[in-house]
N, C-alpha and C positions, 0 to 999 in steps of 0.2 A: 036141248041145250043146257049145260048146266052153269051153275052161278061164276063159276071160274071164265067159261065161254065168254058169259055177258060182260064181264068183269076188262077181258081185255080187249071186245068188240067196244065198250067207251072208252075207254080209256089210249088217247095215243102218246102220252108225254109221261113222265113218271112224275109230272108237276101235277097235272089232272089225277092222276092214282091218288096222290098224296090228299089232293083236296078233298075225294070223296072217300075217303077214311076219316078224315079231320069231320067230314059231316053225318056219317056212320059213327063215329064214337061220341060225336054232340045228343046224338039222338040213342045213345046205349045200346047201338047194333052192335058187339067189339067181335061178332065173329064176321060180318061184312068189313069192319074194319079193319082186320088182319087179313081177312081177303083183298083189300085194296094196298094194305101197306104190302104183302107181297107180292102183291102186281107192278106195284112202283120198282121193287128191288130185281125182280126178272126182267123191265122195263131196260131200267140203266143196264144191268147186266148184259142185254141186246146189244145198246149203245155203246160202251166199251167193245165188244168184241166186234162191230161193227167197224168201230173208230180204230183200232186194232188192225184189224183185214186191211182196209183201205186210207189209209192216211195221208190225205189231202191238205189238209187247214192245221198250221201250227198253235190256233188258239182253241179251233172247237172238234178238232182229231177229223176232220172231213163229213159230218153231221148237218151242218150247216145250221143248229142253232146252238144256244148258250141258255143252258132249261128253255124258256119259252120267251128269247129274246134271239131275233135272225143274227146269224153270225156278221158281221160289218166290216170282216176280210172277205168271205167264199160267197154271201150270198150277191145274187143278180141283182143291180141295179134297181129302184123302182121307176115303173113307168107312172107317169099319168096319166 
């Protein structure tokens, strides 16, 4: 498995990409960190073309979140 695998086996949001670059380049990893910041930018670039294909939700293109806030048009109701 190599670093890129692992890279977007954690990562599911390109908010999470972002973070762990921001804590790769605190700690003067910058080649992990450019591996995470371009995990984040293939990330979105999913999302768009996702949002693209299926367009559902006029606020969050049919995704169902807003970065890492649930969309509060498309997403289901919460239960208690």
């Amino acid at each position: 498995m190599s670093a890129l695998d692992r890279a977007y086996r954690r990562c599911q949001t390109p908010a999470q990409a972002r973070h762990y670059a921001r804590i790769c380049a605190m700690n003067h990893n910058w080649v992990a960190a450019q591996l995470y910041e371009d995990v984040a930018e293939a990330l979105e670039a999913a999302e768009r073309l996702r949002a693209a294909i299926h367009p559902a939700c006029s606020l969050c293109g049919g995704r169902g979140m807003l970065d890492d806030i649930e969309c509060w048009l498309c997403s289901p109701p919460a239960r208690f």
